[in-house]
MIPATI-683396 format. One record per residue: z, x, y of N, C-alpha, C in turn. Coordinates in steps of 0.05 Angstrom, whole numbers. Example, Ala and Ser with C-alpha at 12.3 -4.5 7.8 and 13.67 -1.06 7.14 Angstrom:
residues 2
+--------+--------+--------+--------+--------+--------+--------+--------+--------+
!    nzz !    nxx !    nyy !   cazz !   caxx !   cayy !    czz !    cxx !    cyy !
+--------+--------+--------+--------+--------+--------+--------+--------+--------+
!    156 !    264 !   -114 !    156 !    246 !    -90 !    156 !    264 !    -66 !
!    142 !    257 !    -45 !    143 !    273 !    -21 !    157 !    258 !      1 !
+--------+--------+--------+--------+--------+--------+--------+--------+--------+
This chain:
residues 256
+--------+--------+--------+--------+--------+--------+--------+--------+--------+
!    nzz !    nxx !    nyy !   cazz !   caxx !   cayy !    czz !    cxx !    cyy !
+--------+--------+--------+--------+--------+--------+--------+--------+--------+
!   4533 !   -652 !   -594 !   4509 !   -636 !   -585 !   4484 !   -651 !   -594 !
!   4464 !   -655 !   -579 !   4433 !   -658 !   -587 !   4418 !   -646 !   -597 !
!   4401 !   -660 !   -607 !   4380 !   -645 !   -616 !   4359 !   -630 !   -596 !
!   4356 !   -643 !   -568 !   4346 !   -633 !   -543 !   4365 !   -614 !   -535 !
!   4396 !   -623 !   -527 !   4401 !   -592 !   -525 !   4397 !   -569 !   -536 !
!   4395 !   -567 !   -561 !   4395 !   -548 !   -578 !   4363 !   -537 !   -582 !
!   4344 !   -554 !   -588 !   4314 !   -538 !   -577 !   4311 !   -527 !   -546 !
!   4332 !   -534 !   -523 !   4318 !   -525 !   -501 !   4341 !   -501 !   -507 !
!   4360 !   -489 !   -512 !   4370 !   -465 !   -519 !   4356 !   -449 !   -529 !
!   4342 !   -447 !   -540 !   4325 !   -443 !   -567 !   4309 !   -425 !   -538 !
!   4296 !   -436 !   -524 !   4271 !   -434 !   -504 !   4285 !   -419 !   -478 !
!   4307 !   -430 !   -462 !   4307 !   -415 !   -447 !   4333 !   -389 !   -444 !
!   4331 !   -382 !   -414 !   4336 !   -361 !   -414 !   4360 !   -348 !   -418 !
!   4375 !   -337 !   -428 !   4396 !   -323 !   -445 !   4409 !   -300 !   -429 !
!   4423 !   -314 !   -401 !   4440 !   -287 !   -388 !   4461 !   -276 !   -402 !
!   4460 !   -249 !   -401 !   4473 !   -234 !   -416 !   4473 !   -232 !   -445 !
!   4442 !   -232 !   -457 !   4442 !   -239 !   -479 !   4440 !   -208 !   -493 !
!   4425 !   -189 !   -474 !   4421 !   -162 !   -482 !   4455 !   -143 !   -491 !
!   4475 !   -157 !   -478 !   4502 !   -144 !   -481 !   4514 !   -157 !   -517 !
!   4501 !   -176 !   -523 !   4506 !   -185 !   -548 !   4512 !   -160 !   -570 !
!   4524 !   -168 !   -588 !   4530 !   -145 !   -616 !   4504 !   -145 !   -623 !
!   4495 !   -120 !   -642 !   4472 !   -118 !   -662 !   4464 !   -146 !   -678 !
!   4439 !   -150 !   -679 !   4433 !   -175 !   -697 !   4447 !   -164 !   -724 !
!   4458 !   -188 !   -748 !   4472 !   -184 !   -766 !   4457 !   -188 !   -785 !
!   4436 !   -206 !   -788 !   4414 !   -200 !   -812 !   4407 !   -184 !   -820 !
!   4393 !   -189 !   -849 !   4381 !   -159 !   -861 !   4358 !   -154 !   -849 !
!   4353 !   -120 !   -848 !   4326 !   -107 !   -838 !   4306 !   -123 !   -850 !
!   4302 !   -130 !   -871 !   4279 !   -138 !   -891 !   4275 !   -157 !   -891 !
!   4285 !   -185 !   -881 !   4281 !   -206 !   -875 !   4271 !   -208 !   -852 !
!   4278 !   -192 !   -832 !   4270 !   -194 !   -798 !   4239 !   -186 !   -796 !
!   4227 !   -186 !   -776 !   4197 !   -178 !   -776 !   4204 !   -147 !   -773 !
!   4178 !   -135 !   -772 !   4182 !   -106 !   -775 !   4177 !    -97 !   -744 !
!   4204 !    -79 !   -741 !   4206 !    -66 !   -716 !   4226 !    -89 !   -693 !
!   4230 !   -110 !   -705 !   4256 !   -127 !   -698 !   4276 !   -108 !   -682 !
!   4291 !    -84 !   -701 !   4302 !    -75 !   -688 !   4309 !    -50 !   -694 !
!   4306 !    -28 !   -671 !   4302 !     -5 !   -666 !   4316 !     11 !   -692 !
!   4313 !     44 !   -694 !   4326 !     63 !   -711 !   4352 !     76 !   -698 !
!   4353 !     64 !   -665 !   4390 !     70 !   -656 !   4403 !     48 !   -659 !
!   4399 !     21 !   -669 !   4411 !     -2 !   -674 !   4440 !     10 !   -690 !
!   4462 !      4 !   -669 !   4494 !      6 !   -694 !   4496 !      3 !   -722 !
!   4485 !    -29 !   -714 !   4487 !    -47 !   -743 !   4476 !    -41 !   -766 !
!   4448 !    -15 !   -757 !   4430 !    -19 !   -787 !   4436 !    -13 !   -803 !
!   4460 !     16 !   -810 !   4476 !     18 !   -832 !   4489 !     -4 !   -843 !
!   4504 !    -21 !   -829 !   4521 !    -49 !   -835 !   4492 !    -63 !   -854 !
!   4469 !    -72 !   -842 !   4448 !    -86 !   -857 !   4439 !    -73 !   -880 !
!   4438 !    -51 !   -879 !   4424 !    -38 !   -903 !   4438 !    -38 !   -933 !
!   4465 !    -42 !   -919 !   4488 !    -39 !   -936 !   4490 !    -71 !   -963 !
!   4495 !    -85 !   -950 !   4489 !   -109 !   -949 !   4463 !   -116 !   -960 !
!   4446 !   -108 !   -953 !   4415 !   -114 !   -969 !   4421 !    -95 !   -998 !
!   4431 !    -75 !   -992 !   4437 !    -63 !  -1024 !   4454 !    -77 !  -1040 !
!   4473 !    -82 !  -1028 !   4496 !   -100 !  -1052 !   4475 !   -125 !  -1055 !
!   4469 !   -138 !  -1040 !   4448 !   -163 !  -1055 !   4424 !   -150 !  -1070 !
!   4409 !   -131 !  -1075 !   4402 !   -129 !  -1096 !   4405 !   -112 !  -1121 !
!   4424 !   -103 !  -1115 !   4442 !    -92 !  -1139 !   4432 !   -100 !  -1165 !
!   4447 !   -126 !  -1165 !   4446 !   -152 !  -1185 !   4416 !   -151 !  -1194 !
!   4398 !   -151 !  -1178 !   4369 !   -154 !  -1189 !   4357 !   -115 !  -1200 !
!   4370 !    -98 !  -1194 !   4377 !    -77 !  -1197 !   4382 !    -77 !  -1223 !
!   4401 !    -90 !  -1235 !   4415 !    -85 !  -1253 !   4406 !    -97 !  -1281 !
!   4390 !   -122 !  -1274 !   4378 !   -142 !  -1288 !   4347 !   -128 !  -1290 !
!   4333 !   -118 !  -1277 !   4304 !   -108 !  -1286 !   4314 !    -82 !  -1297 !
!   4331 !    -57 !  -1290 !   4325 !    -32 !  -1295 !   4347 !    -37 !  -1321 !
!   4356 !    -51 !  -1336 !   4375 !    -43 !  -1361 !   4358 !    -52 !  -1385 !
!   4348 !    -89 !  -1382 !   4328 !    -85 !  -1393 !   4305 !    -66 !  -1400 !
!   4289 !    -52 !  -1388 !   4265 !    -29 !  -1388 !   4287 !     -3 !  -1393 !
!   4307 !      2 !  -1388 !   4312 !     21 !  -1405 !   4323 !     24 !  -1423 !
!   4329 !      7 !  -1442 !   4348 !    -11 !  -1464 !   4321 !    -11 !  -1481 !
!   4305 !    -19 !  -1479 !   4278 !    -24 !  -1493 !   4259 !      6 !  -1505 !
!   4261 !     18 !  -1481 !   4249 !     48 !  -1484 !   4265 !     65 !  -1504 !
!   4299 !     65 !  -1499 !   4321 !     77 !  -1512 !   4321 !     66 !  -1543 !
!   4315 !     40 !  -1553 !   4315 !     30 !  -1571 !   4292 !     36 !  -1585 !
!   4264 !     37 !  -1579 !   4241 !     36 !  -1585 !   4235 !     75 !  -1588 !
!   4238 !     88 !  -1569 !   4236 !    130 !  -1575 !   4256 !    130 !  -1590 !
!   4279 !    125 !  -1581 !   4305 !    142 !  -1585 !   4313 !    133 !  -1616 !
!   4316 !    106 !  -1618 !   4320 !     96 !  -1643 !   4302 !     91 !  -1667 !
!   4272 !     93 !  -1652 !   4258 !     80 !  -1678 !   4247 !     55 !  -1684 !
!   4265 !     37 !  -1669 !   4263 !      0 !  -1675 !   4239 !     -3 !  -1668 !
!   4222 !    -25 !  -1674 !   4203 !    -37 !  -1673 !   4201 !    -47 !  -1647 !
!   4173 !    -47 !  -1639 !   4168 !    -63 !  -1613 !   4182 !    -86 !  -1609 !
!   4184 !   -110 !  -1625 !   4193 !   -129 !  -1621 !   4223 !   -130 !  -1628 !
!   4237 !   -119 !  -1638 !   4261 !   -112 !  -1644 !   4268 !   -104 !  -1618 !
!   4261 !    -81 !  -1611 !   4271 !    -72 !  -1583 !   4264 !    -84 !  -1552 !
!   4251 !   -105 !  -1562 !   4243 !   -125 !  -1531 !   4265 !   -149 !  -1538 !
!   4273 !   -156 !  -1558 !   4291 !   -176 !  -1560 !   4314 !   -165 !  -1559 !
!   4328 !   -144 !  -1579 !   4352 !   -127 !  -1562 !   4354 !   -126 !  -1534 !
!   4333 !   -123 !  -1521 !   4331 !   -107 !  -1483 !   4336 !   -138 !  -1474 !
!   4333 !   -159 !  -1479 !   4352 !   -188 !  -1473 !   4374 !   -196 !  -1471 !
!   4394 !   -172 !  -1493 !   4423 !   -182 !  -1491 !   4438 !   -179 !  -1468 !
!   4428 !   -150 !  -1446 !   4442 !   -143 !  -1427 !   4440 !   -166 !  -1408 !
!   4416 !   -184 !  -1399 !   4419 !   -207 !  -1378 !   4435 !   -228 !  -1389 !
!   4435 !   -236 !  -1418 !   4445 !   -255 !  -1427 !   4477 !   -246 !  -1423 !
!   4487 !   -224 !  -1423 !   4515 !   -222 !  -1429 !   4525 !   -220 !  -1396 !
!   4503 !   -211 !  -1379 !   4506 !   -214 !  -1349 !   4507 !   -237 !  -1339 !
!   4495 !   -257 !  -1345 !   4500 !   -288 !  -1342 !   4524 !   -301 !  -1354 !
!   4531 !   -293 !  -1377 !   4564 !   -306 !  -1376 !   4582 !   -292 !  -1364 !
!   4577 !   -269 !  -1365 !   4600 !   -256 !  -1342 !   4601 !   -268 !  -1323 !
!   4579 !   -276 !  -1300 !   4581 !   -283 !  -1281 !   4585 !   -311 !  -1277 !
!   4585 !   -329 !  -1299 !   4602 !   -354 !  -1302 !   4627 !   -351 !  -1304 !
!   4634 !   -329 !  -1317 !   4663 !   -331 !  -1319 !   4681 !   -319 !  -1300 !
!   4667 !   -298 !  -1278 !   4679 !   -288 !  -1262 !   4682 !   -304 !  -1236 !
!   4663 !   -329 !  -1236 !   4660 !   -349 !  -1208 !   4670 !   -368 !  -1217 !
!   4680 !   -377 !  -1244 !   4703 !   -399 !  -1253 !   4686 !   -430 !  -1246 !
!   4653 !   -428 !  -1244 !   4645 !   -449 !  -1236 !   4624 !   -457 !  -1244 !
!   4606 !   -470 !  -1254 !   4579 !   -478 !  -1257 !   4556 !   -469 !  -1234 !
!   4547 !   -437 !  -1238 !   4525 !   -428 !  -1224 !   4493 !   -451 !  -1239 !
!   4491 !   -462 !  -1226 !   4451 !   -455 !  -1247 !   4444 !   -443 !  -1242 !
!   4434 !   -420 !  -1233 !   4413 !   -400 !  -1238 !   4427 !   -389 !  -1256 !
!   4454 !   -376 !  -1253 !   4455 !   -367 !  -1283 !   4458 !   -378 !  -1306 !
!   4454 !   -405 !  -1310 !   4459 !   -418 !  -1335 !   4423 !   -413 !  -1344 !
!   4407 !   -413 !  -1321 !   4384 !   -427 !  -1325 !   4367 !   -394 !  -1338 !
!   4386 !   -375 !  -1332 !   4379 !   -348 !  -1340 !   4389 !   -340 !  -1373 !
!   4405 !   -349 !  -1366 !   4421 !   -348 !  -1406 !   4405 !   -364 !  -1417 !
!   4401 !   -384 !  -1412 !   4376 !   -404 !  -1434 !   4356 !   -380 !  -1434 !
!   4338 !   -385 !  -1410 !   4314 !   -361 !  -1426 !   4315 !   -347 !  -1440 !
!   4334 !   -333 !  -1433 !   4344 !   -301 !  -1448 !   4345 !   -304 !  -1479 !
!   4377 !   -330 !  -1478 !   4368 !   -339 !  -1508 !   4354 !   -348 !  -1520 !
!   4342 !   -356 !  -1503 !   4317 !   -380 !  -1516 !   4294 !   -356 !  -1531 !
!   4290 !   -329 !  -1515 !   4268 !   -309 !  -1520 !   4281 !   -297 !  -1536 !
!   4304 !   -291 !  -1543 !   4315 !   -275 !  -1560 !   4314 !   -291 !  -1587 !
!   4312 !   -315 !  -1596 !   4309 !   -336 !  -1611 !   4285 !   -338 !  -1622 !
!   4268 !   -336 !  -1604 !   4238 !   -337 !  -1609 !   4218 !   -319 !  -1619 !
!   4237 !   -286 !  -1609 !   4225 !   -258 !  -1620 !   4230 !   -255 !  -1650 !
!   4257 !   -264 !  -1655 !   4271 !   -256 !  -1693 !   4257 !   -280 !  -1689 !
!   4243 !   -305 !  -1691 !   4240 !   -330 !  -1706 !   4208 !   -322 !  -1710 !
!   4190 !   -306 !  -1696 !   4160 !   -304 !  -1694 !   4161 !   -275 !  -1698 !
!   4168 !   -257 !  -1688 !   4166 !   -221 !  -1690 !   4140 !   -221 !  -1671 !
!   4139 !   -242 !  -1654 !   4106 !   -233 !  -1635 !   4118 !   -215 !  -1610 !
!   4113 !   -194 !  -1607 !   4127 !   -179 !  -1574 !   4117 !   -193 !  -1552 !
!   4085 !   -198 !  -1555 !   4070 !   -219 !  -1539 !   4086 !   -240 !  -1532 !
!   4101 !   -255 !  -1543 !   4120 !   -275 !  -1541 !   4148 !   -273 !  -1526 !
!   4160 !   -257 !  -1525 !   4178 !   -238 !  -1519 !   4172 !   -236 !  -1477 !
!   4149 !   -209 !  -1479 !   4133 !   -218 !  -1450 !   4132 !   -227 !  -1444 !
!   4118 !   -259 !  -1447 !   4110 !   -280 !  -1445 !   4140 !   -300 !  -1429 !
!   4156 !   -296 !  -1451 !   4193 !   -305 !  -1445 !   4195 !   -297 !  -1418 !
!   4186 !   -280 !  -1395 !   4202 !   -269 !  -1383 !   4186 !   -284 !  -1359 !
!   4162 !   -286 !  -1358 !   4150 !   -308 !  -1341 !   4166 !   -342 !  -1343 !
!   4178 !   -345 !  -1360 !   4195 !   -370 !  -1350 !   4208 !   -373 !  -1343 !
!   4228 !   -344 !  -1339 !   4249 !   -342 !  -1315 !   4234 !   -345 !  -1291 !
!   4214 !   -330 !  -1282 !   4195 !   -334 !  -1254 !   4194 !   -370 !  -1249 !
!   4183 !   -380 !  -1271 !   4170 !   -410 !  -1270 !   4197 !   -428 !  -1267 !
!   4217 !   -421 !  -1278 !   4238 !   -447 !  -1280 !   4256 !   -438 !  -1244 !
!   4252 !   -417 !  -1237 !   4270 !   -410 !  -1212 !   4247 !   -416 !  -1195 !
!   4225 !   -412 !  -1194 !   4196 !   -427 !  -1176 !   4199 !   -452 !  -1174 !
!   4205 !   -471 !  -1189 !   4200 !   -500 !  -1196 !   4232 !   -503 !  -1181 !
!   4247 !   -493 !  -1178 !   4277 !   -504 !  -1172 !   4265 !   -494 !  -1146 !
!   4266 !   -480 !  -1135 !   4259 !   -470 !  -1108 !   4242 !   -489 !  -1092 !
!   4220 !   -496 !  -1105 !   4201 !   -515 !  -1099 !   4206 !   -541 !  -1088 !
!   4214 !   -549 !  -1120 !   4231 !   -576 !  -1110 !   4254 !   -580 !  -1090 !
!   4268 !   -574 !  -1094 !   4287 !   -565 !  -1070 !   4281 !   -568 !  -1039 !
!   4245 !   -557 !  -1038 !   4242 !   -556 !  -1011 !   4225 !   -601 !  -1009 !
!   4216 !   -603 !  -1037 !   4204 !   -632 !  -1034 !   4238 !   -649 !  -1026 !
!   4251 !   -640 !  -1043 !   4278 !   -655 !  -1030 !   4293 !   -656 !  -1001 !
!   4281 !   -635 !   -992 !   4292 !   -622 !   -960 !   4322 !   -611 !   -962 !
!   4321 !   -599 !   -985 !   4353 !   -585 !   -983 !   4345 !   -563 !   -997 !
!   4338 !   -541 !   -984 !   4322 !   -519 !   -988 !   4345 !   -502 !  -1005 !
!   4335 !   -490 !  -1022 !   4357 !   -475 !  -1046 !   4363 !   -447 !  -1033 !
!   4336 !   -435 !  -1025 !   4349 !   -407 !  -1013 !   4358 !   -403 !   -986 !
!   4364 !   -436 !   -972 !   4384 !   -428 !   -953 !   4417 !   -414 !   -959 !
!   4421 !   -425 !   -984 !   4451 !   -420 !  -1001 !   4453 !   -381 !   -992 !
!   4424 !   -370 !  -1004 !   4427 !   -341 !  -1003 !   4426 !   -324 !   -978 !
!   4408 !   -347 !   -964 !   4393 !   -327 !   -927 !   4419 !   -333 !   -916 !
!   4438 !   -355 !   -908 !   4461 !   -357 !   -891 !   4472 !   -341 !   -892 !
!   4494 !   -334 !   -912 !   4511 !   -294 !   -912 !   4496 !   -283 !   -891 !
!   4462 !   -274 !   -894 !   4448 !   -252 !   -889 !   4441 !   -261 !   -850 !
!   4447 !   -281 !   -849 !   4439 !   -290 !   -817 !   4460 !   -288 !   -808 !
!   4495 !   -301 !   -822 !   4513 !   -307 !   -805 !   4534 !   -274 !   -811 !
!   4526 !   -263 !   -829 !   4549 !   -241 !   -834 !   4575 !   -249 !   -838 !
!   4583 !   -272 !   -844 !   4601 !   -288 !   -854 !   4628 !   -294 !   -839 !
!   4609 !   -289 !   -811 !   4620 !   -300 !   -780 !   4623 !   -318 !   -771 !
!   4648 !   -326 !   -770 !   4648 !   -359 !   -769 !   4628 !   -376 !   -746 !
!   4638 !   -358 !   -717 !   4615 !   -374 !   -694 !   4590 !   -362 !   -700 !
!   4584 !   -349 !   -716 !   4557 !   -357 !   -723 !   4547 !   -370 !   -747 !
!   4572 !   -378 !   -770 !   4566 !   -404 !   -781 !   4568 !   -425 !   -774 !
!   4587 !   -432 !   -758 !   4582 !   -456 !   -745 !   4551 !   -461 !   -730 !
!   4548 !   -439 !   -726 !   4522 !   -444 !   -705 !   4497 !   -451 !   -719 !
!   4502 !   -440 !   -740 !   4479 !   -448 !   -766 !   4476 !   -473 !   -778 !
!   4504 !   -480 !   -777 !   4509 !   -508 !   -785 !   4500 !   -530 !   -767 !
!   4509 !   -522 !   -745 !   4497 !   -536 !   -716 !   4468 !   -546 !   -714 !
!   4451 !   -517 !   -721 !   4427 !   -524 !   -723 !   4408 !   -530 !   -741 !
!   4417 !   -529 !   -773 !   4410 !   -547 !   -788 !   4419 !   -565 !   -789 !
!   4432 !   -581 !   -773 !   4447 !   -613 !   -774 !   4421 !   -626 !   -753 !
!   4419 !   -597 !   -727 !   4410 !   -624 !   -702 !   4371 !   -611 !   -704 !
!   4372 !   -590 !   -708 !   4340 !   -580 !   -697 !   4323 !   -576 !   -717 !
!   4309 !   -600 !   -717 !   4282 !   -603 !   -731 !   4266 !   -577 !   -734 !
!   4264 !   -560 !   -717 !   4250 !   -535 !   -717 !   4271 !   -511 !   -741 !
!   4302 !   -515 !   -745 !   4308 !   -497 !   -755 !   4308 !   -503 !   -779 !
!   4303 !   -525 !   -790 !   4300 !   -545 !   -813 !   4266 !   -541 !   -824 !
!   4258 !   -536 !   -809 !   4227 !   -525 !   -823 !   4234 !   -499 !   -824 !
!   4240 !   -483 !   -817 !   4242 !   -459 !   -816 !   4258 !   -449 !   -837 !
!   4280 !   -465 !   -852 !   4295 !   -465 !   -870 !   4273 !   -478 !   -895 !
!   4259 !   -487 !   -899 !   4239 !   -505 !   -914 !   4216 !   -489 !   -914 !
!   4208 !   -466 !   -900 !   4182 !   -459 !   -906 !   4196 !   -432 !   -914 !
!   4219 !   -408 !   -913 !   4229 !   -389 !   -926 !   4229 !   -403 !   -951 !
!   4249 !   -419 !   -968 !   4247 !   -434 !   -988 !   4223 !   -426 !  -1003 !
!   4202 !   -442 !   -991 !   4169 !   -445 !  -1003 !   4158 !   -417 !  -1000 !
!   4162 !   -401 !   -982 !   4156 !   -371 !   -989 !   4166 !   -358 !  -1024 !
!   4186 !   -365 !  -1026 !   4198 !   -353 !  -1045 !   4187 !   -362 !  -1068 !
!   4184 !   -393 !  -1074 !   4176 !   -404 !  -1098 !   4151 !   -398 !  -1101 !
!   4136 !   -397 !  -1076 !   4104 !   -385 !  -1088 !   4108 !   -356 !  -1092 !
!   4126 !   -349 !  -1089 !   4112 !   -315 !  -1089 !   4122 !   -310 !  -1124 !
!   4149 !   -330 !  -1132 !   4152 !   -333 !  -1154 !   4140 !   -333 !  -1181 !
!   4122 !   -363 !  -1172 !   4112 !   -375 !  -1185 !   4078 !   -356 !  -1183 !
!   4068 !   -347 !  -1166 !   4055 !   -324 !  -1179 !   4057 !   -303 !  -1193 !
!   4085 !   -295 !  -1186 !   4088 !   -275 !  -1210 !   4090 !   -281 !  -1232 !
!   4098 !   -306 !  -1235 !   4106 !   -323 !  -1265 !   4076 !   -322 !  -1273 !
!   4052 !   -338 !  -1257 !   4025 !   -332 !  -1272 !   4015 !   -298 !  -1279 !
!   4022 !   -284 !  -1265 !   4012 !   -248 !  -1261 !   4021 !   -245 !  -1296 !
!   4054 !   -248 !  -1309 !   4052 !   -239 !  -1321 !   4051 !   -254 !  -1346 !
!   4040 !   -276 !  -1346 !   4038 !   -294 !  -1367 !   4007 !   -284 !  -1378 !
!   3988 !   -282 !  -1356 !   3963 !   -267 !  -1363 !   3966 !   -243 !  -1378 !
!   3981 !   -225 !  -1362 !   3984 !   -203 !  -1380 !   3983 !   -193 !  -1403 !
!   4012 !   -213 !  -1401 !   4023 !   -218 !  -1436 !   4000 !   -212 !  -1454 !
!   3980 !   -234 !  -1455 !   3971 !   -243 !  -1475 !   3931 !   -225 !  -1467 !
!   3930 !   -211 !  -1451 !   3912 !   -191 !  -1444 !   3910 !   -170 !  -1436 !
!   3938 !   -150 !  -1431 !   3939 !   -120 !  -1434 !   3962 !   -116 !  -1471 !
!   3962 !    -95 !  -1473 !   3977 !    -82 !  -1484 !   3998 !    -82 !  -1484 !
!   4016 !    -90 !  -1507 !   4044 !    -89 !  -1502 !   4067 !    -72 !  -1485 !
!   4055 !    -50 !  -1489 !   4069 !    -23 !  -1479 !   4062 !    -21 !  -1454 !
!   4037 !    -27 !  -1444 !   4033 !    -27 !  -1426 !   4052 !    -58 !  -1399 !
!   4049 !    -75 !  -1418 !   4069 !   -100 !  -1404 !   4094 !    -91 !  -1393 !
!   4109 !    -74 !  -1414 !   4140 !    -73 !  -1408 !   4146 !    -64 !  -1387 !
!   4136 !    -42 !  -1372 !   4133 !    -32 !  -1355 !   4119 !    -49 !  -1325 !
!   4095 !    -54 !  -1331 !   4072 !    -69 !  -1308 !   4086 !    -96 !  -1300 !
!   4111 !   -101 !  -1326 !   4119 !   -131 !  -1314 !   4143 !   -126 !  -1298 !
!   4153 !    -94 !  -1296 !   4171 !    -93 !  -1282 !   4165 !    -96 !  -1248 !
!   4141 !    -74 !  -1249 !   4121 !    -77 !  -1225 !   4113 !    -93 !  -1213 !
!   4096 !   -114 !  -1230 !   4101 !   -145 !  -1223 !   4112 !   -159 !  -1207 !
!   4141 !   -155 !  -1216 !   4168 !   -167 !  -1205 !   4176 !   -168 !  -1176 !
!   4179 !   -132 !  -1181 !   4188 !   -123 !  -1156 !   4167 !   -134 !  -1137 !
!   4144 !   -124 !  -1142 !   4116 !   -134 !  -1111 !   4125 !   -161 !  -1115 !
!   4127 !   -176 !  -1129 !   4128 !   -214 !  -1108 !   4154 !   -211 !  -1098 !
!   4175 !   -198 !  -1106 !   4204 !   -195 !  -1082 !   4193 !   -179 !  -1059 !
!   4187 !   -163 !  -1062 !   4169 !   -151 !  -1036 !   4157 !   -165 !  -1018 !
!   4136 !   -179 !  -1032 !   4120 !   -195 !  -1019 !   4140 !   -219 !  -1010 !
!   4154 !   -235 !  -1015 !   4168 !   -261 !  -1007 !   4191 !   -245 !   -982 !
!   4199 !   -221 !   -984 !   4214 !   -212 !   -969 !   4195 !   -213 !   -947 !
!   4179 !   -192 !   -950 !   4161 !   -191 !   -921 !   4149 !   -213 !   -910 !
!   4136 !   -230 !   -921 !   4122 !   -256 !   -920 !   4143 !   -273 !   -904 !
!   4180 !   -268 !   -917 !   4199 !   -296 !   -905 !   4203 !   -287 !   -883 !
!   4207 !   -262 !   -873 !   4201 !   -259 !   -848 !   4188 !   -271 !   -823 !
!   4174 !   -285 !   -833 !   4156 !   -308 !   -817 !   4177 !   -336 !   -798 !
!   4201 !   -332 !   -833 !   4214 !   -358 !   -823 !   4242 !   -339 !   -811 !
!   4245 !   -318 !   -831 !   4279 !   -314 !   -826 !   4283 !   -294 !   -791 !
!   4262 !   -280 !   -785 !   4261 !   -276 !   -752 !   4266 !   -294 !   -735 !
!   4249 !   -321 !   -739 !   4260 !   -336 !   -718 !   4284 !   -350 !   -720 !
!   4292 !   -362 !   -742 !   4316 !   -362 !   -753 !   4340 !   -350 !   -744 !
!   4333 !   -330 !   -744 !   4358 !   -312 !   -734 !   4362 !   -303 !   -700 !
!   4335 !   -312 !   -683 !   4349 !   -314 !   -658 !   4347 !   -331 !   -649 !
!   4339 !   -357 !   -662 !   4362 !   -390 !   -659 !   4392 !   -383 !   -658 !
!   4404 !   -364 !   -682 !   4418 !   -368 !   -696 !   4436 !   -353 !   -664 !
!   4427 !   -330 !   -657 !   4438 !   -316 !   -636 !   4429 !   -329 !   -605 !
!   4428 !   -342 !   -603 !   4412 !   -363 !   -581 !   4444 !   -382 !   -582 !
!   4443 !   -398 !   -612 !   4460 !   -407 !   -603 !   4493 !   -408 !   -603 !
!   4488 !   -383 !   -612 !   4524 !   -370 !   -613 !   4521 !   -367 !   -579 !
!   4502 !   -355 !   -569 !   4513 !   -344 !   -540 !   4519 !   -371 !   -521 !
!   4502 !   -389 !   -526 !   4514 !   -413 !   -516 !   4530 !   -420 !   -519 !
!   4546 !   -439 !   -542 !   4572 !   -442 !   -551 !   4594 !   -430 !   -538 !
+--------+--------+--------+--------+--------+--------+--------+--------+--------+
């Protein structure tokens, strides 16, 4: 297959394309109003967008309430209870090395921080420091993201594929197809990427400021907030790339 065949697919016209299954991507990656509130599938998507952020679910809300529980309930010291509220990601990162039997980095690259901040709170007692720790998770997963796209082997294609192909084979193959032959789906894969690391890597600056110019108490919380808005934002924003993306993706299953 060419690379010309495969952009003029892309463009023209698609008989019988309306009889196709529901698109299989997530709602939240697609542009808004992509696709209707009688769509089959949207339960299937929604579903699926929940189990992928579970994990990030699980990793912001145990910390902030591990910290609060420690800090009212127990008594501990601010900085005591921001370095405690570390052990739950750190112990979630070897689990999940040991349950995938493989060398993840992101989660190796998440247990360093973790330890590294939990190291640094008993070695200084600064909470400021602590805060501060949590913006290098943003910065070291920005900088991998980044680079990634200067390399042209974009990192968060690994996560968007599941969410495009539904883990359908003719429509992985088809994905494969067109990041092998079409220059257009190859930027498109390269600028989601760069969505993500900037929206990262600002949050990594948002709460590095913070840190060290609101109130502690006020951080633990505002950095949760933080968080969530640049996932928000990089969701809605990748939209830009993962819409068209995804009716390449159904463009060229129907051909095939």
């Amino acid at each position: 297959m060419t690379v010309t065949q495969t952009e003029r697919r892309e463009t023209g016209p698609m008989p019988g394309r309306h009889a196709l299954a529901p698109v299989s991507g997530p709602e939240a990656l697609a542009p808004a109003g992509h696709a209707g509130p009688a769509d089959p599938g949207s339960a299937d998507r929604r579903s699926d967008l929940a189990a992928a952020l579970r994990p990030l679910l699980i990793d912001v809300g145990i910390p902030v309430g591990t910290y609060y529980l420690l800090r009212d309930a127990f008594g501990l010291s601010l900085w005591l209870s921001l370095a405690l509220s570390s052990v739950g990601p750190a112990v979630r990162s070897i689990a999940s090395l040991i349950a995938d039997r493989k060398l993840n980095l992101l989660a190796v690259l998440m247990l360093a921080v973790n330890l590294a901040g939990i190291a640094v709170s008993f070695l200084t007692g600064d909470p400021r420091a602590m805060i501060a720790k949590d913006s290098a998770v943003s910065s070291v997963i920005a900088f991998a993201i980044l680079g990634s796209v200067l390399l042209r082997r974009p990192l968060m294609s690994a996560g968007l594929k599941p969410f495009m192909t539904k883990g359908q084979p003719h429509r992985s193959a088809a994905w494969d197809r067109l990041s092998a032959a079409s220059p257009r789906f190859r930027r498109l894969e390269l600028l989601f990427s760069t969505i993500w690391g900037v929206a990262l890597l600002a949050e990594c600056a948002a709460r590095l400021v913070g840190a060290y110019t609101l109130p502690v108490t006020t951080m633990v919380w505002l950095g949760t907030v933080i968080t969530l808005g640049a996932i928000a934002v990089a969701i809605v924003a990748g939209g830009a790339a993962a819409g068209p993306i995804q009716k390449m993706i159904e463009a060229e299953t129907a051909a095939s």
